[in-house]
C-alpha positions as CSV (number, residue, x, y, z in Angstrom):
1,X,97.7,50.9,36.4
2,X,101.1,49.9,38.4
3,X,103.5,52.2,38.1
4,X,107.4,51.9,38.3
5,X,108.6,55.3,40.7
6,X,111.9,54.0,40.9
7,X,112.4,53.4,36.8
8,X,111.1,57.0,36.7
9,X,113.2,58.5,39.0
10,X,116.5,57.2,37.6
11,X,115.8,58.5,34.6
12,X,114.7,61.8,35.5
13,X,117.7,61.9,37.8
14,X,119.8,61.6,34.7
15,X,118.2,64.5,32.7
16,X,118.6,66.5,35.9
17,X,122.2,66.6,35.8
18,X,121.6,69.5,32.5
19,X,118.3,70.7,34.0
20,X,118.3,74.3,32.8
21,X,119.4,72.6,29.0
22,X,116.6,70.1,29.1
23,X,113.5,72.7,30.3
24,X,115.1,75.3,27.4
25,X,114.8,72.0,25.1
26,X,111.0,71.1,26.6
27,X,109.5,74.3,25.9
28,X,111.5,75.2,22.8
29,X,110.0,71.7,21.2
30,X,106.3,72.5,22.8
31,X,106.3,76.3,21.1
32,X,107.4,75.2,17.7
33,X,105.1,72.3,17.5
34,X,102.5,73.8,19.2
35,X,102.8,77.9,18.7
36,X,99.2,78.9,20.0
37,X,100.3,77.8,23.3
38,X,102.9,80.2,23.7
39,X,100.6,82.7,24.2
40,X,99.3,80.7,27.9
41,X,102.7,81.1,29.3
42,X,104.9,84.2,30.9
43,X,107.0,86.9,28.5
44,X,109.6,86.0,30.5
45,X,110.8,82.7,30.8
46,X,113.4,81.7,32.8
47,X,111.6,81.4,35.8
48,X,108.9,79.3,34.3
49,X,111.7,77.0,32.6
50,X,113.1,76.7,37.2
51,X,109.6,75.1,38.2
52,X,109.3,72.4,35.7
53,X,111.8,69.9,36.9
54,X,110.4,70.9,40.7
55,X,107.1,69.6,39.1
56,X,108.5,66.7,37.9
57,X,110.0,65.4,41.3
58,X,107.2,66.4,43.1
59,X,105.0,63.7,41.0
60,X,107.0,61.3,41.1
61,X,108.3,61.3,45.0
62,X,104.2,61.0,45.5
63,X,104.0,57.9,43.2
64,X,105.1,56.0,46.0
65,X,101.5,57.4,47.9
66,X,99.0,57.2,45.6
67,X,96.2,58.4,47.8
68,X,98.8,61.8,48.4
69,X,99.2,61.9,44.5
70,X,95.4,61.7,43.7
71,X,94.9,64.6,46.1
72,X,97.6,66.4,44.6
73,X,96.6,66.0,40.9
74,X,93.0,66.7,41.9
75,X,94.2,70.3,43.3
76,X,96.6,70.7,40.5
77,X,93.9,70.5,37.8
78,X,91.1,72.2,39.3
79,X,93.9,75.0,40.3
80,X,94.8,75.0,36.2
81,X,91.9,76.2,35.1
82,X,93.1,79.6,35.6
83,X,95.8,79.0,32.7
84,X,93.0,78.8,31.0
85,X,94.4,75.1,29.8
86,X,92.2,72.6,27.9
87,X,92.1,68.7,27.3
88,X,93.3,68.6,24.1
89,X,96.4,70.8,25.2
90,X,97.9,67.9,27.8
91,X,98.6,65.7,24.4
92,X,100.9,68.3,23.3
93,X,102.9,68.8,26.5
94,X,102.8,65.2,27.5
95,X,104.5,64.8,23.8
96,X,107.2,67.8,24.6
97,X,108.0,65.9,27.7
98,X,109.0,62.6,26.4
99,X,110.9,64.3,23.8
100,X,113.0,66.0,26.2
101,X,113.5,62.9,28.3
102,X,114.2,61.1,25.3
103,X,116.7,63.9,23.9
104,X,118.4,64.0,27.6
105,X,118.4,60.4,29.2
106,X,120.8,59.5,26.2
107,X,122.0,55.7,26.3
108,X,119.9,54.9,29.2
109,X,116.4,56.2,27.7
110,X,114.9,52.5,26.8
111,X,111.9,50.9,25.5
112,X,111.2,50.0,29.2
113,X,111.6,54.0,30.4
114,X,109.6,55.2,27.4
115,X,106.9,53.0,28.7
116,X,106.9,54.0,32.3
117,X,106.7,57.8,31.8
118,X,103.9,57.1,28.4
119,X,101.6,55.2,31.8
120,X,102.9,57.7,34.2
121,X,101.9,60.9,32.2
122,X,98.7,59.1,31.0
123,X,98.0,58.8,34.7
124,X,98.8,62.6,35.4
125,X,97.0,64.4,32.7
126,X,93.9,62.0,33.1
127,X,93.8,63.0,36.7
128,X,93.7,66.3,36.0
129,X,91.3,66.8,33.3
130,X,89.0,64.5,35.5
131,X,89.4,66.9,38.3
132,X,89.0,70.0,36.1
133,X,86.1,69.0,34.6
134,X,83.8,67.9,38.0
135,X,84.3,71.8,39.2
136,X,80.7,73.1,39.3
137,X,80.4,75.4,35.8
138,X,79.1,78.2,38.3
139,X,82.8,78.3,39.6
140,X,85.0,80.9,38.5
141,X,88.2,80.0,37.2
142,X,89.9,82.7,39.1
143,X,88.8,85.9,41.1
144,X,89.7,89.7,40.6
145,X,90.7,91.5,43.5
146,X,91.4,95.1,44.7
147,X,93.8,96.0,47.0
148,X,91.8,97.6,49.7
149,X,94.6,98.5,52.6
150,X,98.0,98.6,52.3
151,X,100.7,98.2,55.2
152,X,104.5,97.8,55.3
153,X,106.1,97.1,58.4
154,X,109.5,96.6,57.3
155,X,111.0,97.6,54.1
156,X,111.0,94.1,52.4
157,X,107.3,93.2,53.4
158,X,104.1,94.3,53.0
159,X,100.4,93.3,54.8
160,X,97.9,93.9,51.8
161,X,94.0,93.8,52.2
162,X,92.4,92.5,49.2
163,X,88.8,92.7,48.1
164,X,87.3,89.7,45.8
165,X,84.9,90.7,43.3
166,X,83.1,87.2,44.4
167,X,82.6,85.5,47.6
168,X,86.2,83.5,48.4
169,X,85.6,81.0,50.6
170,X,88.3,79.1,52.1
171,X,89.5,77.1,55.0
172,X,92.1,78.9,57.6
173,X,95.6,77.4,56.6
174,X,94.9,77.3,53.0
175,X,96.6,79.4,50.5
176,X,96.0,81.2,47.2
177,X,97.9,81.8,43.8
178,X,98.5,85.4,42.8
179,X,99.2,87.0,39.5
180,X,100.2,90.9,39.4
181,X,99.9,93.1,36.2
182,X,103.3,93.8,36.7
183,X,104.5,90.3,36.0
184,X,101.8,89.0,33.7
185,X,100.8,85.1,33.3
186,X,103.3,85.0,36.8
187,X,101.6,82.8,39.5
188,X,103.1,83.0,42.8
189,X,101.4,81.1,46.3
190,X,100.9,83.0,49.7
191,X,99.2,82.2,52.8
192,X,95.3,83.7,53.9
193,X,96.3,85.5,57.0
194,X,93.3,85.9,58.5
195,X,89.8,83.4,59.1
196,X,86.7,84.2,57.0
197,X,85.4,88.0,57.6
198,X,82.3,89.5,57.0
199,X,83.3,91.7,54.4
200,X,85.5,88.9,52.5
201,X,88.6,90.6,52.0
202,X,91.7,88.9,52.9
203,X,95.2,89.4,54.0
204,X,98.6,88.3,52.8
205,X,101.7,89.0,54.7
206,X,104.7,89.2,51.5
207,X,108.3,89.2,51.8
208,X,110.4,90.3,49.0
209,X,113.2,87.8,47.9
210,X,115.8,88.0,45.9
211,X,114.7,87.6,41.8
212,X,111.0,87.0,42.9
213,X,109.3,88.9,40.1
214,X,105.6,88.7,41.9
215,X,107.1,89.3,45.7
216,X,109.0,92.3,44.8
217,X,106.3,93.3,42.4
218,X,103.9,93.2,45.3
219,X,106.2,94.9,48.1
220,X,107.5,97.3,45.7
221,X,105.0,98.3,43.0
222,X,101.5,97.4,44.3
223,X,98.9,100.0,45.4
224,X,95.9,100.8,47.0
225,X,93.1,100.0,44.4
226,X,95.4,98.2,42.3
227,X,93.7,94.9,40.9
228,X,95.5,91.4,41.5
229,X,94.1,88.3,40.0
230,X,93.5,85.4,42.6
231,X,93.4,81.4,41.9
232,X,91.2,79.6,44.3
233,X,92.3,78.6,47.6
234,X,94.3,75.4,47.7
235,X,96.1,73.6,50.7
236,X,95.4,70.8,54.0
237,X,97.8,72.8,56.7
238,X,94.2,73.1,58.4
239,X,93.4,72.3,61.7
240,X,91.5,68.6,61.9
241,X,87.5,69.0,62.0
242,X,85.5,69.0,65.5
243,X,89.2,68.5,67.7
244,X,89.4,70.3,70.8
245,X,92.2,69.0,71.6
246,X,95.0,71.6,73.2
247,X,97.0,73.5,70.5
248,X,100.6,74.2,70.0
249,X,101.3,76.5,67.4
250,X,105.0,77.4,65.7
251,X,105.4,79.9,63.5
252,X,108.7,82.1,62.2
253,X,108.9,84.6,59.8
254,X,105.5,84.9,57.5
255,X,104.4,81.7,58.6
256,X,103.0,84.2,61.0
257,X,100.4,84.7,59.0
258,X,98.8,81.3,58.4
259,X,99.0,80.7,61.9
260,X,97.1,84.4,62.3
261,X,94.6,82.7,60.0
262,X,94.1,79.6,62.2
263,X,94.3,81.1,65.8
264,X,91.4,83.8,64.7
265,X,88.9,80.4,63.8
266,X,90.4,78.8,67.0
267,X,88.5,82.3,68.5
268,X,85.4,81.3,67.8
269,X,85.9,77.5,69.8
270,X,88.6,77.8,72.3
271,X,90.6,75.7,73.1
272,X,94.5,76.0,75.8
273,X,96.3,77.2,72.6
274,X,100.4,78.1,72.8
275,X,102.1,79.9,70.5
276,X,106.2,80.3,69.5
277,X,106.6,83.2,67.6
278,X,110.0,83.2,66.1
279,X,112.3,85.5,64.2
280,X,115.7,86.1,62.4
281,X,115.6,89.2,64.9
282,X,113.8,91.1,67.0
283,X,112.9,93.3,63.9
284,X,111.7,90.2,62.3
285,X,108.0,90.0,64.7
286,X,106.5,92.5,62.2
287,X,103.0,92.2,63.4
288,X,103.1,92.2,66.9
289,X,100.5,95.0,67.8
290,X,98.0,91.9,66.1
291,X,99.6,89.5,68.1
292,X,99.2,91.4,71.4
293,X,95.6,92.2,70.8
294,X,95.2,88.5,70.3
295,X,96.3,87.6,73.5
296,X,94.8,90.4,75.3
297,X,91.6,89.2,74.1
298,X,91.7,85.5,74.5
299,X,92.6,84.0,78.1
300,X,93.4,80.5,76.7
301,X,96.2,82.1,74.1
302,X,99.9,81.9,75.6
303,X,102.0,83.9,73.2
304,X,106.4,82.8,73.6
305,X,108.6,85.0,71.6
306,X,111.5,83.8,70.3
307,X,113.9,86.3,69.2
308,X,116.9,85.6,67.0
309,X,120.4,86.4,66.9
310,X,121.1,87.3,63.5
311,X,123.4,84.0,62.9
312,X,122.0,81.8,60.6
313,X,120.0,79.1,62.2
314,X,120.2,80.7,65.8
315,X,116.2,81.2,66.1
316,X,115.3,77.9,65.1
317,X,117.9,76.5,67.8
318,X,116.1,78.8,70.5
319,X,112.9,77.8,69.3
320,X,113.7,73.7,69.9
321,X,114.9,75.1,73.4
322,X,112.0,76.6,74.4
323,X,109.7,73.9,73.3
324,X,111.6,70.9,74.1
325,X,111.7,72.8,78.0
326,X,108.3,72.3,78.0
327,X,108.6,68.2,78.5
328,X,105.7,66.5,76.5
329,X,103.4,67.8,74.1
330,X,101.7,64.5,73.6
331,X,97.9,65.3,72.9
332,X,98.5,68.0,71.5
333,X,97.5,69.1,67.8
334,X,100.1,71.1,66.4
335,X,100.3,73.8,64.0
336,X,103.6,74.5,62.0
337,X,104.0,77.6,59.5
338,X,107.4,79.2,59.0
339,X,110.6,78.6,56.8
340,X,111.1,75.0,55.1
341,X,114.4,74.2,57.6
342,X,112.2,75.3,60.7
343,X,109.3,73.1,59.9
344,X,111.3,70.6,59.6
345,X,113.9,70.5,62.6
346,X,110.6,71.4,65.2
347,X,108.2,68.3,63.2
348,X,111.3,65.9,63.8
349,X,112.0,67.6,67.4
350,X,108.2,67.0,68.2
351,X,107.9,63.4,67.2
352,X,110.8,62.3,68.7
353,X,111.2,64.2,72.0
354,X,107.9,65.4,72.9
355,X,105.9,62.5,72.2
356,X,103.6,64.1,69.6
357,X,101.8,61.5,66.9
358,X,102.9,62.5,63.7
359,X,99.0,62.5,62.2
360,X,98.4,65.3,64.7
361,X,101.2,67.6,63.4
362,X,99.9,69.8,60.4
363,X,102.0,71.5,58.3
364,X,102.0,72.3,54.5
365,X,104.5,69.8,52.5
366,X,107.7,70.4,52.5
367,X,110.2,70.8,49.4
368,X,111.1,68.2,47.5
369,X,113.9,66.0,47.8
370,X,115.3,64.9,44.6
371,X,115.3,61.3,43.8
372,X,119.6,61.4,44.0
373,X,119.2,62.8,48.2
374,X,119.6,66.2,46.8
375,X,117.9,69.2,46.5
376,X,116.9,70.2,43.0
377,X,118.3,73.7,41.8
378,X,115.0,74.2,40.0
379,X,113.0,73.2,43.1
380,X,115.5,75.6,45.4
381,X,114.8,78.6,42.7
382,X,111.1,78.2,43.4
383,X,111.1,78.0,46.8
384,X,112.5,81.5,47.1
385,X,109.4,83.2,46.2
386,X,108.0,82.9,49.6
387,X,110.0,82.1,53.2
388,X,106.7,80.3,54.1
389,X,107.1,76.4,53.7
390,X,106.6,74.7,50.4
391,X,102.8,73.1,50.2
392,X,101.2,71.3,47.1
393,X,102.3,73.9,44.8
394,X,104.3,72.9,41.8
395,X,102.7,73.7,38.7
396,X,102.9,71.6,36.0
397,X,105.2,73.5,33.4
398,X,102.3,76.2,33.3
């Protein structure tokens, strides 16, 4: 079915101008057509009422890459089976939705428009109840989880242990979904910070920010033998199958813990790996008696640390310093995990200064642009649940 991104995206750039008016209308119109659904969906909704128009330009910037936007339905459905959503609810949302656009788009909401998002949802919701429905029966949905070890470095963050009640298996640079008791129906991403273990638990290195109902719920309320509830692991920052091809790893902030994740599996196949650590401050390399014992044990691990200054933006300068002093990094696969702006500066820095091939640099997507150059409050909002970088993880109004 063609599709028409740029018809969509004018339109929806429209009904962004009143964003928080038109999610208020789109979920006031799905509840009182559709009450039983209420009961899938947060207490609280103001945060939920943020993340749709994020969902919403996410879709329809990947329109433009349709093998991108197969992947990324295909995660989004399998990974909505822990909302406990059926076929016969994506009728009743997709219904909500046009009636918003409708309600919103005003005089430039035509016959033409209607048509474009009727084919465009079609495509969405028939993606993900395809996906949803091929997941083997045997499994789960989601997976409980007890905190097993609890550690806070710093007063805003917090290294939790969890134990699965099932085998979690996963891939080093993927993340999971989390939902807390004390923000019920609340799904919030974070990094695996750590490879595989014998004993399955994992690790999640949190940062409270400001209004993040599951971060400061986790740094703030969550204890040893509490139970979390985990959504399986989603996410393609991995490292590329078989390559043993020299490494260059970035991380700043929490993105330290992704790249944890991937330098333990690089452990078990070395490989000349290099690693910038970077910070807001020196206060800001939380974990570095686990970054020490990393390079104490492995010979082909060089560890840079690159201390901040407190000024905005000053580590990320010192960061393109030090790896732009290095000359080339051509052949190199590279590994980027930190806050959105970083990511972004050192991917641009590395393909045009250092020679790297743009297929070799792995990092999880970035946030969206909006279709008018802009970011999107909504998508802005979002994003501040985690100083990690944004990956495929816009939910769809659920």
């Amino acid at each position: 079915m063609a599709l028409d991104p740029a018809l969509l995206c004018a339109s929806l750039s429209v009904v962004e101008r009143r964003a928080n008016q038109a999610s208020a209308y789109f979920y006031a119109h799905l509840f009182a057509n559709n009450p039983d659904l209420r009961s899938l969906f947060p207490v609280e909704m103001a945060e939920q009422q943020d993340r749709l128009f994020a969902a919403l330009t996410q879709l329809v910037v990947l329109l433009d890459a349709p093998e991108r936007l197969d992947a990324y339905l295909a995660a989004l459905g399998r990974d909505h089976r822990k909302f406990e959503v059926r076929p016969e609810h994506y009728p009743a949302v997709g219904a909500s939705l046009l009636a918003t656009l409708r309600e919103f788009c005003g005089n430039t909401w035509t016959p033409a428009v209607e048509k474009a998002w009727t084919e465009a949802y079609s495509v969405i919701s028939q993606a993900m109840i395809g996906a949803a429905a091929a997941v083997p029966p045997a499994t789960p949905a989601w997976w409980d989880a007890r905190v097993v070890e609890r550690r806070q470095p710093l007063s805003d963050l917090v290294i939790l242990t969890l134990a699965p009640d099932r085998p979690y298996i996963f891939v080093p640079g993927q993340y999971l979904t989390l939902c807390s008791p004390h923000a019920p129906r609340v799904w919030r991403p974070f990094s695996i910070a750590n490879a595989p273990r014998p004993d399955g638990t994992v690790e999640l290195h949190v940062r409270k920010v400001p209004e993040g109902l599951v971060s400061t719920a986790l740094v703030d309320a969550t204890h040893v033998g509490e139970a979390l509830r985990l959504g399986p692991p989603l996410g393609d920052a991995v490292l590329p199958p078989g390559s043993q091809r020299p490494l260059l790893a970035v991380a700043g902030g929490t993105g330290w813990g992704q790249t944890k994740a991937v330098l333990e599996q690089v452990a078990c196949a070395p490989r000349r790996t290099t690693l910038f650590l970077g910070g807001r401050c020196g206060v800001d390399h939380y974990d570095l008696a686990a970054v020490r014992l990393l390079a104490e044990r492995h010979p082909w691990l060089e560890v840079v640390l690159i201390p901040g200054q407190g000024a905005p933006g000053s580590a990320v300068r010192m960061m393109q310093t030090a790896i732009t002093d290095r000359g080339s990094w051509a052949g190199h696969d590279v590994h980027l995990s930190g806050p959105p702006d970083m990511v972004r500066e050192v991917a641009g820095l590395l393909r045009s200064r250092c020679d790297v091939a743009g297929e070799l640099i792995r990092h999880d997507p970035l946030p969206t642009t909006f279709c008018r150059s802009r970011p999107t409050n909504s998508a802005d909002r979002f994003l501040m649940e985690r100083d990690v970088c944004w990956i495929n993880r816009t939910e769809l109004g659920m």
